[in-house]
N, C-alpha and C positions, 0 to 999 in steps of 0.2 A: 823102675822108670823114674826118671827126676822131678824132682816138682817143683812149679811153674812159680807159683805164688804163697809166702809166708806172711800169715795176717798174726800179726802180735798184739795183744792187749793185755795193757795194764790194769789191774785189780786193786780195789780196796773197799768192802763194803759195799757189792754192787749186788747183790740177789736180787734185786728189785728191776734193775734194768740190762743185765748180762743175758738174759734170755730172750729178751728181746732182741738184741742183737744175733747171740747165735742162730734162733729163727728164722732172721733175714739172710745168714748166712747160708744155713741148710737149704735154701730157697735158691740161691745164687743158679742163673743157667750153666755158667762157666763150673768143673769143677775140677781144675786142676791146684787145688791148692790145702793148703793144712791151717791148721789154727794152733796158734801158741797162746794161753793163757796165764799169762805172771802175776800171782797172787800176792799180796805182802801184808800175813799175817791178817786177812781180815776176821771178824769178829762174828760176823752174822753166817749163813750159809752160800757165802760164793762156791765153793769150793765144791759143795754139793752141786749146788746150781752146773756147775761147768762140767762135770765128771757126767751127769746124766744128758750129754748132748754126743757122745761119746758116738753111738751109734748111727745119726743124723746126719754125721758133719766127715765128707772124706776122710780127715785125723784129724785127730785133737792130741793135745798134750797140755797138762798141765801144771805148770811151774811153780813152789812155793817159795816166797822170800822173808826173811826177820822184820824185814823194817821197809816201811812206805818211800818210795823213791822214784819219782815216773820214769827219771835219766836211767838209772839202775834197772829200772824192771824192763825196760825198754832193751836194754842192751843186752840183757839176758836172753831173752826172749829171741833178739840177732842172733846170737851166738849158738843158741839151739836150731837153728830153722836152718832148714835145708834148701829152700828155693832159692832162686838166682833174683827175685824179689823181695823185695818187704813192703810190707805193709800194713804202718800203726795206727791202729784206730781205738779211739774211746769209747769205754762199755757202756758210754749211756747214748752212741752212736747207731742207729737202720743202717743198713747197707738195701738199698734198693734192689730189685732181683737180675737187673741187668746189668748191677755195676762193676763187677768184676770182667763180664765179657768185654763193655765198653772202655774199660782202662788195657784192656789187652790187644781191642782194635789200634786204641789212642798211640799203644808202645808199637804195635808193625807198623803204624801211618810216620810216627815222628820220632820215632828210637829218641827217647828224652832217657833221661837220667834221674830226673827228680820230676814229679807233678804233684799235682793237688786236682781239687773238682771244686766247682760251684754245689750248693747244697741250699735246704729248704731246713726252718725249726717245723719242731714236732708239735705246733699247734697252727689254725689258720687264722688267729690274730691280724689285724692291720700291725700291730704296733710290733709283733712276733716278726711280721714280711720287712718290715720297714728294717728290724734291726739285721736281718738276715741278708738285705740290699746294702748294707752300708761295711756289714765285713766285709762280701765278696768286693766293695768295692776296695777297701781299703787294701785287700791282696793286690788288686789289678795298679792301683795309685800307685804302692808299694816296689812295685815291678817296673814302672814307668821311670819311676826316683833313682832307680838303682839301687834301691835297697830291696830286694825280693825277702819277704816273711809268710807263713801261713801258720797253720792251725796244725798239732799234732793229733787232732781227732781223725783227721783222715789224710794221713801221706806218706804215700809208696816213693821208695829208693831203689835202684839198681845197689844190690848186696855188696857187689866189688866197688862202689864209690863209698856204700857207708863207712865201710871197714877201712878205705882210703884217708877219709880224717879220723877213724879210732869212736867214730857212733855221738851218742850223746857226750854232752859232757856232766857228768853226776856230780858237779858241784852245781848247777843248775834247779831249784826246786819250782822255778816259773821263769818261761821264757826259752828252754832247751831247744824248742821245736825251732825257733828264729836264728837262734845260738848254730845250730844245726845245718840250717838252708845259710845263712852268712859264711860258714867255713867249705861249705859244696861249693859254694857261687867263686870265691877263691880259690876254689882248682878249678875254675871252665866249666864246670856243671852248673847249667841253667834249673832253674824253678820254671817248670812250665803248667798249664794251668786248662784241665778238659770243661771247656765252658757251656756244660750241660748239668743235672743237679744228678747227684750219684748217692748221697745221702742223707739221712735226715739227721741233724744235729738239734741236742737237746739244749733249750734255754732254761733250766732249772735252776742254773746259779743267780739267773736276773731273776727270778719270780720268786726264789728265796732271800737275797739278799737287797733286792727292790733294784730293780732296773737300773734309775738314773746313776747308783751305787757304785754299782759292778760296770758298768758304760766307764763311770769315772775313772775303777782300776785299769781296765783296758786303754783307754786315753790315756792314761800315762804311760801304759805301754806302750802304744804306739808313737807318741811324742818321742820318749829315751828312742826310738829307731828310726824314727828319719832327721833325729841331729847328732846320733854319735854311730849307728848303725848295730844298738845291741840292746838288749833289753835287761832288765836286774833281774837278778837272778833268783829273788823270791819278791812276793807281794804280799803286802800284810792285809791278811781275811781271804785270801784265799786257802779254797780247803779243798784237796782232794777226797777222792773216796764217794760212795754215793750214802752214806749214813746220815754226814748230818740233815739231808733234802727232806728228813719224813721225820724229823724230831723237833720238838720244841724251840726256838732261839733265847736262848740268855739273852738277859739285859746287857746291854752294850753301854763301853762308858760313854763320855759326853763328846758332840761331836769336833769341839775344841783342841781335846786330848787328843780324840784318832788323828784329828790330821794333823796333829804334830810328829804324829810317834810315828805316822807313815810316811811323811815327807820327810822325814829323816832318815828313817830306812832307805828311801828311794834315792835320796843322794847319795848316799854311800855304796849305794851298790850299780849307779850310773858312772861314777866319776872315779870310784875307787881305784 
């Protein structure tokens, strides 16, 4: 029998929050779907973590890679899956227990191509809801503008459009997800967007790296795409992987230096 729905996630150092999400998965009412897991090399016990859901979860598979790539592990993980869906979500991502049913109503009501969902962080802060209002909003702005973008923590593709522009693009180490829905939207595939909350996304990079911070890298994100319509292709401090959230932070140089050596980076890789 075919399967319906292929959930890919990329790995690096997540034992800590990978089970939490397969949990939410094994949980799902819907369960026509399988789980790709693309490892890269992590260091801690992911790898255990994902092999003991084996039983829990319709199918699992799990993928191992040399070296950390989200484009790459992403595509891998396509290229394994058998369903006429995908769908990429990050391991520090809930999947609520009715989200997969309600994305499969969303595709018989509006046969879309590409969507996303509204979502909630995984604390109930004002300041947590506040920042969680201002993405969704930013998708919705974003779509208004003519520049449709979202978040690769949670977005399903029809398989035969991924494969139509050739997937991520793995010279991408921030930003592929935008990189991604920009070259869809230029073949006729809309970014559509199920305006109910389907999962709980973690803020762990603002409460590690100080909110107004990481607000800041994002806002230059978002800036580079609604005046040239792309994002750079890396950011400097950010860090994939879920390691460094439970370690110590080094002393950072002064804040003089970072913004120079980032604003440099950032034009070169907006206008290059």
């Amino acid at each position: 029998m075919a399967i319906r729905y292929s959930i890919i996630i990329p790995t690096l150092n997540e034992e800590k929050f990978l089970p939490k999400l397969l949990r939410s998965l094994a949980a799902q009412t819907l369960r026509d779907f399988e789980v790709i897991v693309v490892d890269a090399a992590s260091r801690d016990k992911t790898l255990t973590a994902a092999q003991s859901w084996k039983g829990a979860l319709p199918r699992l598979t799990v993928l191992s890679m040399e070296h950390p790539n989200i484009s790459t592990q992403r595509n891998a993980g396509a290229e394994a899956a058998e369903g006429s869906w995908l769908i990429f979500i990050d391991a520090d991502s809930i999947l609520l227990p009715y989200a997969l049913a309600r994305a499969d109503a969303f595709i018989q009501e509006k046969k879309p191509g590409l969507f996303t969902s509204w979502f909630r962080s995984d604390t109930e802060t004002p300041s947590d809801a506040l920042i969680t209002l201002l993405f969704d909003m930013m998708i919705e702005s974003a779509i208004l503008l003519h520049r449709p973008t979202t978040q690769g923590t949670f977005m399903a593709v029809e398989k035969k459009a991924f494969l139509s522009v050739h997937g991520f693009d793995q010279k991408h180490f921030f930003g592929e997800d935008h990189d991604l829905v920009t070259r869809l939207t230029k073949k006729g595939i809309k970014l559509h967007v199920i305006r109910e909350t389907l999962y709980v996304y973690s803020l762990r990079r603002l409460r590690y790296q100080k909110t107004l911070k990481t607000l800041q890298s994002y806002a230059r994100s978002v800036f580079s795409v609604l005046l040239t319509n792309k994002t750079p292709r890396s950011m400097p401090g950010y860090i994939m992987g879920g390691a460094p959230y439970s370690e110590k932070k080094k002393r950072q140089p002064s804040v003089t230096k970072q913004f120079s050596r980032k604003f440099r980076a950032f034009m070169r890789d907006v206008f290059e």
